[in-house]
C-alpha positions, 0 to 999 in steps of 0.5 A: 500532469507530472513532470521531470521535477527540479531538485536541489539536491546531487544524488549519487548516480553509482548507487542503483536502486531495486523496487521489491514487491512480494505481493502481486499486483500489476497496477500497484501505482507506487512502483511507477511512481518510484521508478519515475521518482529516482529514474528522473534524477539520474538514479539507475532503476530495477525492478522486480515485476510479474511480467512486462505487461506489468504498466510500471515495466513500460515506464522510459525510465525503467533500466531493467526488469528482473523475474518475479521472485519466489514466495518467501512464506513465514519461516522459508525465505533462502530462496527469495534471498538467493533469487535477490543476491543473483539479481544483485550479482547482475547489477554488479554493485550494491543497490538500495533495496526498496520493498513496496509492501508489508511482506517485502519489509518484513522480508528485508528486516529479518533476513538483513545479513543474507542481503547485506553484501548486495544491498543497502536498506535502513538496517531495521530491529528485526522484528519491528516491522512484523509487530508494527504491521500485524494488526493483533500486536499493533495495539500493544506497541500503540499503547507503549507509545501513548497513541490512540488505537480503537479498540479490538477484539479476536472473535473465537466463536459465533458468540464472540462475534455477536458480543462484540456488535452488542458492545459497540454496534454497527458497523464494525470493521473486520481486518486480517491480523497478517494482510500480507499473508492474503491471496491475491484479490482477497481484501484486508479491510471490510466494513461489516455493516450487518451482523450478518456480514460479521458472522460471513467474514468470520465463517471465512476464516477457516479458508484463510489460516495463513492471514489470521487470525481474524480481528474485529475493530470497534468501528469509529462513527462520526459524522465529521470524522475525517481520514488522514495519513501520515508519510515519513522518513526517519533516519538511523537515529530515527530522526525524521528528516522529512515529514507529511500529513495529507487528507484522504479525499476518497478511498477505495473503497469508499471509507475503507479502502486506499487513498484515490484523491489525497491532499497534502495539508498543514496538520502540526498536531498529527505530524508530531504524532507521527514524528514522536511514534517513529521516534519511541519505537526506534524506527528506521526507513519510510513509514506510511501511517492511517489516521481516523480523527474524531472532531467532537473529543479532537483524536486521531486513532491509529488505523494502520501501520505500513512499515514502507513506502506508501503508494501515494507517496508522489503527494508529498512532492515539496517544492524543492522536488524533494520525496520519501524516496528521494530522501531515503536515496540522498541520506542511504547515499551519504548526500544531505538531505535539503530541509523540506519545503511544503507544497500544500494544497498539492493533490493526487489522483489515483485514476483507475480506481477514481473511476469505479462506480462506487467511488464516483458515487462517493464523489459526486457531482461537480467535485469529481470534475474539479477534483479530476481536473486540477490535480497537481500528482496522477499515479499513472499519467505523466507527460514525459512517461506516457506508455504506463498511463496507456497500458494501464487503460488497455489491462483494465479495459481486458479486465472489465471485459473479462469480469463482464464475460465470466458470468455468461460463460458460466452460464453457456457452460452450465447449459452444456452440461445440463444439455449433455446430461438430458442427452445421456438420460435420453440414450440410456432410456 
């Protein structure tokens, strides 16, 4: 269970701190995390949430919520950036500005002047982060940089999309060029194991212009392929000053989907990998990246490139207490930054997501037990942070009832109507 964590390092106490989402979800778990993360050290800590039933609103170490922001659509940001200077008028001095999601950093990169007088923030190449985390343009910077990407086609017709699964078979993945662009709910990343799913998602395009286009990946099959990822944070010379490689246990969803049981593991080849593509891009800031490794040719492919704060950052917790954030804060300070000390073998578990039926199933037996119960990092539980945990378990509790209900209700609705229409049939007779 987390704990107040020992650091050897002196953080600056005048310089707040603001978590930005742009995307909503209320059990994004690296917003609490961060909020624990800073706050326990000292550091003041503000957030921009959807509301204060929001579990991360709840957290003891939370100095204030600030409402949720304004969309800032492609092209239209002036009133997110006024509603982010007012809140930084309310704090009343200059405060790292932490983005939690895609559309938040690519915010933050293209709209820096506007922010700079309130905020302090890893001064980023403008367009950098955008290029880095639409999927139609990753594959060119990968290529520049000599990392392994699968390869990718952007279906334009029916045809295209049956072309693409005679070349590479099934499955193959389906991804939306701008996830940050998506509907709340909407999912970024499907496996498509039928032709039949292919031709669906790719139908679904027309409703979703704003997150296109559509990409097909080639999906890469193996039986001892092995998901990893990549978190670091390199500093305005783009040097990484602190670096880690973890193992994706289970995802949600199963194969596809975010880190539910990571595990922090020595991995010299793919931390190099991720050191040396932060450093040729002139990367700036926190970097989350999703490696696929094929054993039998010994390549790790280049899944996704998250120009932020991953959400299960808290694994990569060293044994000085250290974190991204933590570093991010320290070297944005002025403070130095103390060289990392690994804490390999350390886990996490993300809790709501571990106990979905589809993941459990991908557990199994005897490994969820042990994986559950000897974690050294939970996203929600923390013994000195209790209320998150808690209302995270109540707002998913009202949530599965309401998903239970819903059919029901429409069916009571249904019968209303279909029983109004025999009465009216019945009247005018």
């Amino acid at each position: 269970m987390s704990r107040h964590d020992p650091v050897d390092a002196e953080f600056d106490t005048e310089l707040p701190v603001l978590v930005l989402r742009t995307d909503a979800n209320m059990f994004h778990h690296g917003t609490v995390g961060v909020i624990r993360s800073l706050g326990r050290a000292g550091v003041p800590v503000h957030a921009v949430l959807e509301s204060g039933a929001v579990p991360a609103a709840a957290s003891r170490y939370l100095r204030r919520r600030h409402r949720w922001g304004p969309p800032a659509p492609d092209g239209a940001p002036a009133a997110l950036v006024a509603h982010l200077n007012r809140i930084g008028r309310r704090i009343g001095r200059p405060a790292l500005l932490v983005p939690m999601d895609d559309g938040g950093a690519i915010f933050i990169a293209e709209n820096s002047a506007a922010l700079a007088e309130r905020f302090v923030f890893p001064r980023q190449e403008g367009g950098l982060p955008r290029t880095l985390a639409n999927k139609s343009t990753l594959a060119d910077r990968c290529a520049e940089a000599g990392v392994a990407y699968p390869e990718i086609r952007l279906p334009l017709s029916g045809q295209d999309v049956d072309e693409a699964i005679k070349q590479w078979g099934l499955p193959v993945i389906g991804k939306w060029a701008k996830p940050w662009r998506l509907g709340p709910g909407q999912r970024s990343t499907s496996v498509l194991r039928t032709p039949e799913d292919a031709h669906a998602l790719f139908a679904a395009a027309a409703d979703r212009p704003a997150a296109g286009p559509l990409i097909l990946q080639r999906g890469i099959v193996s039986p001892q392929a092995a998901d990893w990822f990549f978190h670091g944070y390199f500093d305005d010379a783009s040097r990484c000053l602190f670096a880690g490689t973890g193992r994706k246990r289970l995802a949600c969803p199963p194969g596809a989907g975010q880190t539910v049981v990571g595990e922090w593991l020595p991995n010299p080849e793919l931390e190099e990998i991720g050191r040396t593509l932060g450093r040729v891009l002139g990367y700036r800031g926190v970097v989350d990246l999703d490696f696929r490794l094929v054993p039998e040719s010994g390549t790790y492919f280049l899944l996704d490139f998250n120009p932020r704060l991953g959400a299960q950052f808290r694994l990569f917790t060293d044994r000085r207490g250290l974190d991204l954030v933590r570093v991010m804060h320290l070297d944005l300070s002025g403070r130095p930054v103390p060289f990392v000390r690994p804490h390999y073998g350390r886990t996490m578990v993300v809790e709501n997501h571990y106990l979905r039926p589809s993941v459990l199933r991908a557990a199994g037996g005897m490994s969820r037990t042990r994986l559950l119960g000897t974690a050294e990092e939970y996203a929600w539980l923390a013994g000195d942070d209790l209320k998150p945990f808690l209302l995270m378990g109540a707002q998913s509790v009202i949530r599965a009832a309401e998903k239970i209900a819903a059919p029901r209700l429409s069916g009571a609705r249904r019968g209303r109507s279909a029983a109004s229409e025999g009465t009216k049939r019945t009247v005018s007779a």
